[in-house]
C-alpha positions in Angstrom: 123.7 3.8 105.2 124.4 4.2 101.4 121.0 5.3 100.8 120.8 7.9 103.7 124.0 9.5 102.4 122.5 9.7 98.8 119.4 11.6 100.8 121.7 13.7 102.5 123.4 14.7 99.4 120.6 15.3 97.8 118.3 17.4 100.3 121.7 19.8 100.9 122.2 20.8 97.9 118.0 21.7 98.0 118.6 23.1 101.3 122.0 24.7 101.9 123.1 25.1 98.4 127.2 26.1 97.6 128.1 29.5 98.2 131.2 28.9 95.5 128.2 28.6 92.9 128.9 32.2 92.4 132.3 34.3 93.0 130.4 37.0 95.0 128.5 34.8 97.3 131.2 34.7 99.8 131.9 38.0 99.9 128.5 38.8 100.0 127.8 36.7 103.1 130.5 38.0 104.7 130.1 41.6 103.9 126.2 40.6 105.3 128.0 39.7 108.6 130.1 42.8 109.1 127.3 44.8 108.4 124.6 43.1 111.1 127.6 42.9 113.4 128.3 46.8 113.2 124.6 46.9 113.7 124.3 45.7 116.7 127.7 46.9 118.0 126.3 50.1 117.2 123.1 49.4 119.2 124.9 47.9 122.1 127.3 50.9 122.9 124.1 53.3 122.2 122.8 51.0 125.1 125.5 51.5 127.1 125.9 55.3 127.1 122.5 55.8 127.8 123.0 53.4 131.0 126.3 55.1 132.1 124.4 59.1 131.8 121.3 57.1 134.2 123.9 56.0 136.6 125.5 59.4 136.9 122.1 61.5 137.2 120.9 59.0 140.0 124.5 59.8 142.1 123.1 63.2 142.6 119.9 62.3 144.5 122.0 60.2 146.8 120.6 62.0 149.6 117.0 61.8 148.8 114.4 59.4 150.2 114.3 56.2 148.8 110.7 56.4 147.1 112.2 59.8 145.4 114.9 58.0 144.3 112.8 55.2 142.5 110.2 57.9 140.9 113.8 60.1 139.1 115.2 56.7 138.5 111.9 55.5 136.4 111.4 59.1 134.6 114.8 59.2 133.5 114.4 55.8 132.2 111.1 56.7 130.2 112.5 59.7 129.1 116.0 58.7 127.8 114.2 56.4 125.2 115.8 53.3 127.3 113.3 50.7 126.2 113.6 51.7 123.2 117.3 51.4 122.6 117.3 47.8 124.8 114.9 46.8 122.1 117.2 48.2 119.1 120.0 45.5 120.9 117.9 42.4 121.2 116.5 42.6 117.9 120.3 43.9 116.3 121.7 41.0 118.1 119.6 37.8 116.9 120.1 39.0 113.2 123.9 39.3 114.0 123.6 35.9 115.8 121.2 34.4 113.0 124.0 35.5 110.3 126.9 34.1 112.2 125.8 30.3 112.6 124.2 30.9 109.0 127.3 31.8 107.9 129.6 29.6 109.8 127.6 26.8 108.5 127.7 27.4 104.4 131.1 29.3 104.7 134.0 26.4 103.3 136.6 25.2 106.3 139.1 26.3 103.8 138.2 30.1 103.5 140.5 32.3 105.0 138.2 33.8 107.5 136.4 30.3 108.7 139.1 30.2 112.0 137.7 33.5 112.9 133.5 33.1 112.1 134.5 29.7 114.1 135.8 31.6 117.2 133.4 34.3 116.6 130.9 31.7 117.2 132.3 30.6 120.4 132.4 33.5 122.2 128.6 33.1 122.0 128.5 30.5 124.3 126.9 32.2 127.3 130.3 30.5 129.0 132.1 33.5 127.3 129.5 36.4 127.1 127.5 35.9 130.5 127.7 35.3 134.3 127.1 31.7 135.4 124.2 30.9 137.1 121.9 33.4 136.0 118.5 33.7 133.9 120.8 35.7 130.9 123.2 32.8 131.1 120.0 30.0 130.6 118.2 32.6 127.4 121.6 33.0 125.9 121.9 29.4 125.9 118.7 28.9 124.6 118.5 31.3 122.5 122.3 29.6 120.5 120.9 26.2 120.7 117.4 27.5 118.4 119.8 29.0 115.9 121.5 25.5 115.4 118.5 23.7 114.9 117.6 25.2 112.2 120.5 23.9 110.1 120.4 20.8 112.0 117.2 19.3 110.6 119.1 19.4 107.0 120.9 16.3 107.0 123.5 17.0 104.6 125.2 19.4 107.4 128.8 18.9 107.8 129.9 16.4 110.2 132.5 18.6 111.9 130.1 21.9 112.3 127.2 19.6 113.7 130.3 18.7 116.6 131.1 21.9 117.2 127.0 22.8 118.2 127.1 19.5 119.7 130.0 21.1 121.9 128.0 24.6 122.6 124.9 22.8 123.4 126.3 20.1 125.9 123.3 19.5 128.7 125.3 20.9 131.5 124.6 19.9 135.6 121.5 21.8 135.9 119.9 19.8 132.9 121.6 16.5 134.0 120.5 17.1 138.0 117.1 17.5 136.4 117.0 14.3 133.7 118.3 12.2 137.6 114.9 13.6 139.8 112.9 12.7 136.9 114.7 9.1 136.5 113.5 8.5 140.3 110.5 9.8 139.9 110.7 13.0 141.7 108.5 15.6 140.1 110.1 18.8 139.3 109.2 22.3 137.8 109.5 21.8 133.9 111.9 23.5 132.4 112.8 24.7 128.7 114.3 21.5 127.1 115.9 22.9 124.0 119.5 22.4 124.6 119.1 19.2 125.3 116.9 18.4 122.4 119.6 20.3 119.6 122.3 18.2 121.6 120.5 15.4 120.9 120.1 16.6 117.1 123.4 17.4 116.6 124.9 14.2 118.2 122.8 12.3 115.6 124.3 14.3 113.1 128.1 13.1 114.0 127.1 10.0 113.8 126.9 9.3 117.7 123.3 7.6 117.6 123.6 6.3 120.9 124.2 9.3 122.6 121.4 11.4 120.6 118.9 8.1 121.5 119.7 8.5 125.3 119.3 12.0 125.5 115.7 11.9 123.6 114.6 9.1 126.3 115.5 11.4 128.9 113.0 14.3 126.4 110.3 11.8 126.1 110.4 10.6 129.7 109.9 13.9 130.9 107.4 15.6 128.1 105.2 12.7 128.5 104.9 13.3 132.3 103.3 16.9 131.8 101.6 16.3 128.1 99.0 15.1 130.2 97.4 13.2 126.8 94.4 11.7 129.1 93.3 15.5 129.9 91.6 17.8 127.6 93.3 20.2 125.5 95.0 23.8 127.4 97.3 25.6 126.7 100.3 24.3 129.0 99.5 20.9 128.2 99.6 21.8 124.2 103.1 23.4 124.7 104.5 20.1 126.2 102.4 17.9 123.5 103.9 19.9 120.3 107.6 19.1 122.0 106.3 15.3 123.1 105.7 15.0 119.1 109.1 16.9 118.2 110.8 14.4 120.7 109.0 11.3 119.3 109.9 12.6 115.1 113.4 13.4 116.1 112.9 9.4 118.1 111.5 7.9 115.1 115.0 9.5 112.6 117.5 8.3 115.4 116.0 4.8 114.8 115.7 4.8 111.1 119.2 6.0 110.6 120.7 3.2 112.8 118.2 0.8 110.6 115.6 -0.2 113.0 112.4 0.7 110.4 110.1 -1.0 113.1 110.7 1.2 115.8 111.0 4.4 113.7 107.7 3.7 112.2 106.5 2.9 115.8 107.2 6.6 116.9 106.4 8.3 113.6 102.9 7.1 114.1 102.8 7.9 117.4 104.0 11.3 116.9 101.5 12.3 114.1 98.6 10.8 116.8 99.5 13.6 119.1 98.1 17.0 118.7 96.8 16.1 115.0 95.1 19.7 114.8 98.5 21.5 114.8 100.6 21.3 111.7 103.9 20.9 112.5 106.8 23.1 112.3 108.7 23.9 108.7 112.2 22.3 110.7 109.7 19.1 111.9 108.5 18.6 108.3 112.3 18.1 107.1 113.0 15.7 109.8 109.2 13.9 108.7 110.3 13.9 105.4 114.2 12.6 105.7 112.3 10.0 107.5 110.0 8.8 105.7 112.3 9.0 102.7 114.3 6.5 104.7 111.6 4.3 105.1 110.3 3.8 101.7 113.3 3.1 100.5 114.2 0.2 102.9 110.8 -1.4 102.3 112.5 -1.4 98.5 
C-alpha cells in the first residue's frame, strides 16, 4: 500500500500538476470557466429563441392540412439556421462541461468558490437537468460519466472528488435490472456500459475495492457474452472486445491494488491477448502503466 501511494504521488504531480504553482493559475481556470459557460449560455438561449419564433409561425397554419403543416414546419427549420445553432449548443456545452469536472478536480477544497463549481457540478446529473426515463436522460448520463474518467485513470485523484463521481455515476435500476437478466442467463439487447464502468473506476479510487471488483464482474460477464472472441473480427464484435480489454485492465489494477499480483497479472495478460491490433486508449495506457508499476515493484 506504501508503494502505490508513492506511485500515486508521483504520477499526479506528472499528470494533474498544482494550480497554486502559479498565483494566476486559479484565476485563470476559473476565468476559463465563466467564459465557456457564457458560451454556451449564449448558444442555448440563441437555441431557444429560434425554437419559440418556430412555434409561433406554425400556430398560424393551424388550419391547414396536416402534410402542409409538416412541409412549413421543415422549411422554417432549414431556413432559421436551426441545425446549425443546435450544433453551436452541443459543442458549447461539452467544453463548458469538460471545464467544469477539469476544474472541479484541480481547483483546492479550500478555494472560495469550490462549494459552488461542486454544486455546479451537480446540477449536471441528468437527475437535475433532464426528464427521467428518456434517451436525453441516458446521453446526459453518459456523456458525465466520460468526463470523469478521464481524471479517474490518474491515480493520485483526490479521495473525496473520486466519491462525489462515484455518487453521479451510481448504476441506477435500469443498469442493475440488466446486470440480474444477464446473471440468469437471459440474453438481452447490449447496452452502453459506461456508467457502470466509471462507477466501478471511481469506487476503486475511494478505496472501496470490493465494490469496484463486483461491478467489473458484472462488465466482464456481459462483454464477454457479445465479444464473440471464437468469431472473426466485425465491427460490433470489435466494439465489445476493446471494452472486454478495458474491463479486464481496469480487473487486473482492482487486483493489484488490493495485492493479489497473481490474478492482476492473470487479466493483464489476458487483456493485451484480446484485439492485439488495436492500440489501446491514452486513459488505458495510464491504468497499464500504474499497473505494471505495481507489479514490478512487488516482485522487488
Amino acid at each position: 500500500m506504501r508503494l502505490y501511494v508513492i506511485f500515486s504521488l508521483c504520477i499526479f504531480r506528472l499528470t494533474l500538476p498544482s494550480i497554486a504553482e502559479k498565483n494566476q493559475t486559479t484565476e485563470e481556470l476559473l476565468g476559463k470557466l465563466d467564459s465557456l459557460r457564457f458560451n454556451y449560455t449564449k448558444a442555448s438561449n440563441f437555441l431557444n429563441e429560434n425554437e419559440r419564433a418556430r412555434k409561433d409561425a406554425a400556430k398560424k397554419d393551424d388550419e391547414l392540412p396536416r402534410n402542409v403543416r409538416q412541409q412549413n414546419q421543415q422549411k422554417r427549420i432549414s431556413e432559421s439556421g436551426w441545425l446549425e445553432l443546435f450544433q453551436n449548443k452541443k459543442k458549447t456545452y461539452d467544453e463548458y462541461l469538460s471545464c467544469l469536472v477539469h476544474t472541479f478536480v484541480s481547483l483546492p477544497s479550500a478555494n472560495p468558490r469550490f462549494e459552488k463549481i461542486k454544486k455546479e457540478l451537480n446540477q449536471q446529473h441528468p437527475d437535475n437537468c433532464k426528464n427521467s426515463l428518456t434517451e436525453s436522460w441516458t446521453t446526459q448520463h453518459r456523456l458525465l460519466a466520460q468526463k470523469f474518467y478521464l481524471h479517474l485513470v490518474n491515480p493520485g485523484i483526490d479521495k473525496k472528488k473520486a466519491a462525489f463521481f462515484a455518487k453521479l455515476t451510481k448504476p441506477g435500476g435500469g443498469i442493475k435490472f440488466e446486470d440480474f437478466l444477464h446473471f440468469v442467463g437471459i440474453g438481452v439487447e447490449p447496452q452502453n456500459w459506461d456508467v457502470q464502468n466509471v462507477y466501478s473506476l471511481a469506487a476503486l479510487r475511494v478505496g472501496e475495492t470490493s465494490t469496484a471488483r463486483s461491478e467489473n464482474k458484472k462488465l466482464i460477464r456481459k462483454a464477454t457474452k457479445y465479444s464473440r472472441l471464437d468469431e472473426p473480427e466485425n465491427q460490433f464484435n470489435l466494439r465489445i472486445r476493446k471494452e472486454l480489454r478495458a474491463y479486464k485492465l481496469h480487473r487486473a489494477l482492482i487486483e493489484v491494488i488490493d495485492g493479489k499480483e497473481k490474478e492482476a497479472t492473470k487479466y493483464l495478460s489476458e487483456a493485451m491477448d484480446i484485439a492485439p491490433a488495436h492500440s489501446p486508449s491514452n486513459e488505458l495506457k495510464k491504468i497499464i502503466d500504474e499497473t505494471k508499476f505495481m507489479l514490478g515493484q512487488s516482485q522487488q
